[in-house]
RODO-2510 file (C-alpha; in nm, 4 decimals, decimal comma):
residues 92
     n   res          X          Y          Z
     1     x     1,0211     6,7573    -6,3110
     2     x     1,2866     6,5789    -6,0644
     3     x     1,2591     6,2326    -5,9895
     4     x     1,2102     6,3148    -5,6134
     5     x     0,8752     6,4597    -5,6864
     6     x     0,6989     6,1786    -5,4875
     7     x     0,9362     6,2436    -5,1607
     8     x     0,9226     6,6386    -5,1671
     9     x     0,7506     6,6657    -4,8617
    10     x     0,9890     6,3861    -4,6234
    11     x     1,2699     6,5633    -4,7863
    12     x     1,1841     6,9111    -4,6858
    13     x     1,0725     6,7820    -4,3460
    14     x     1,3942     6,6055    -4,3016
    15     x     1,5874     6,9411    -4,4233
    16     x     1,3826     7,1728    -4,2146
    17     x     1,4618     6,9026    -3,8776
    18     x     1,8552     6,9464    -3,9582
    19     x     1,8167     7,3237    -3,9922
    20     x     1,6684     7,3199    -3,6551
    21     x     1,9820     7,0828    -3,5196
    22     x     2,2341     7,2961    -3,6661
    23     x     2,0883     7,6232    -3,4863
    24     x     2,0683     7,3959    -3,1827
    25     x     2,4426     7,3119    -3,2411
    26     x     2,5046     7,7158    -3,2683
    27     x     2,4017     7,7731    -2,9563
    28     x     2,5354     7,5354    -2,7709
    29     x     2,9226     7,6890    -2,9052
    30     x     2,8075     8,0085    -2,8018
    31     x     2,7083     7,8672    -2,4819
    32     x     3,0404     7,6832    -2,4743
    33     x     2,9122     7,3495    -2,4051
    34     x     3,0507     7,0083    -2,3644
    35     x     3,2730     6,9224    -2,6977
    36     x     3,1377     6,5310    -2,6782
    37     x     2,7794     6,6880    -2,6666
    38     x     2,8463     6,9044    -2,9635
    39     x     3,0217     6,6387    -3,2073
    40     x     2,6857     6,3864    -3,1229
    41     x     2,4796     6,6217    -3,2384
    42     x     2,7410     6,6785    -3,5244
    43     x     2,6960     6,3156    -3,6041
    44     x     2,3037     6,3603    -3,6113
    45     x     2,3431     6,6102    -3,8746
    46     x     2,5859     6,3886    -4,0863
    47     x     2,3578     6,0719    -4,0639
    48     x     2,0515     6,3035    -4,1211
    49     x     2,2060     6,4205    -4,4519
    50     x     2,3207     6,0940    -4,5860
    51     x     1,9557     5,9846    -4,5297
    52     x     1,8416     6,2909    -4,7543
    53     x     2,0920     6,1567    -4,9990
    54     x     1,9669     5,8287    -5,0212
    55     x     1,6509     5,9293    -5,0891
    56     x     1,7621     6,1861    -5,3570
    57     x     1,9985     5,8896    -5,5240
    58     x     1,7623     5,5949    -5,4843
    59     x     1,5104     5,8384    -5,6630
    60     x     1,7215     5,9617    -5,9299
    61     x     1,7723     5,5849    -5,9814
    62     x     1,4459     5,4994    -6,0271
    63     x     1,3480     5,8005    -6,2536
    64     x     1,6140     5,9985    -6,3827
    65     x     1,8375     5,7152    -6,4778
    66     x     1,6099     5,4433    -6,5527
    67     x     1,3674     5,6592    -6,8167
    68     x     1,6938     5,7383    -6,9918
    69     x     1,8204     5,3956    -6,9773
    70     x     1,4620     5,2736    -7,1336
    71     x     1,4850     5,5157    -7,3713
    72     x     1,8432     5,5122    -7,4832
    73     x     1,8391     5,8940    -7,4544
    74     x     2,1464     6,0350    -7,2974
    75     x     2,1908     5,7098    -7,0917
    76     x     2,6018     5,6787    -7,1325
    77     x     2,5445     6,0404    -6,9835
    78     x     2,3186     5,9479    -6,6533
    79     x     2,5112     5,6562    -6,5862
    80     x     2,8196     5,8547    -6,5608
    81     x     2,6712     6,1153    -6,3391
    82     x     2,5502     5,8271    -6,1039
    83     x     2,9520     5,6771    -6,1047
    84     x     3,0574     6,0240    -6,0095
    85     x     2,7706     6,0793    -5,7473
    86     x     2,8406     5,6893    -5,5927
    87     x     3,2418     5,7362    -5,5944
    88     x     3,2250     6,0810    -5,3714
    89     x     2,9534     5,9861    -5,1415
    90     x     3,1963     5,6190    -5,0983
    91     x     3,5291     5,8220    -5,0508
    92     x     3,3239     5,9780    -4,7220
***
């Protein structure tokens, strides 16, 4: 079971909100509109999705990466996948 059991339901809000923004962004190109309005609600849609992330990570923290860590299972293993997960998300 993922570690983001608990925050399903905010995720999946939050993902079905930015589904609605980006078909609200698709119209406005087809209806031409202003490029500074389009790029704000660009930058909703970026913020939106890092907040998803967060979630996600801070959950995978607390679950995922901490269980293994307790149990010495595969921990070398989780901890690298959390490097590799911090050091994209920090080159963006």
């Amino acid at each position: 079971m993922p570690s983001y059991i608990e925050d399903k339901k905010e995720i999946l809000l939050r993902l079905r909100k930015m589904e609605g923004q980006l078909k609200g962004i698709q119209k406005m190109v087809e209806e031409d509109k202003y490029c500074v309005d389009v790029m704000n609600q660009l930058s909703s849609i970026i913020a939106a999705t890092h907040k998803v992330a967060a979630i996600i990570l801070k959950d995978h923290i607390q679950g995922c990466v901490k269980d293994a860590l307790t149990r010495n299972e595969r921990s070398d293993e989780y901890v690298n996948e959390l490097i590799e997960v911090v050091e994209r998300y920090a080159r963006k």
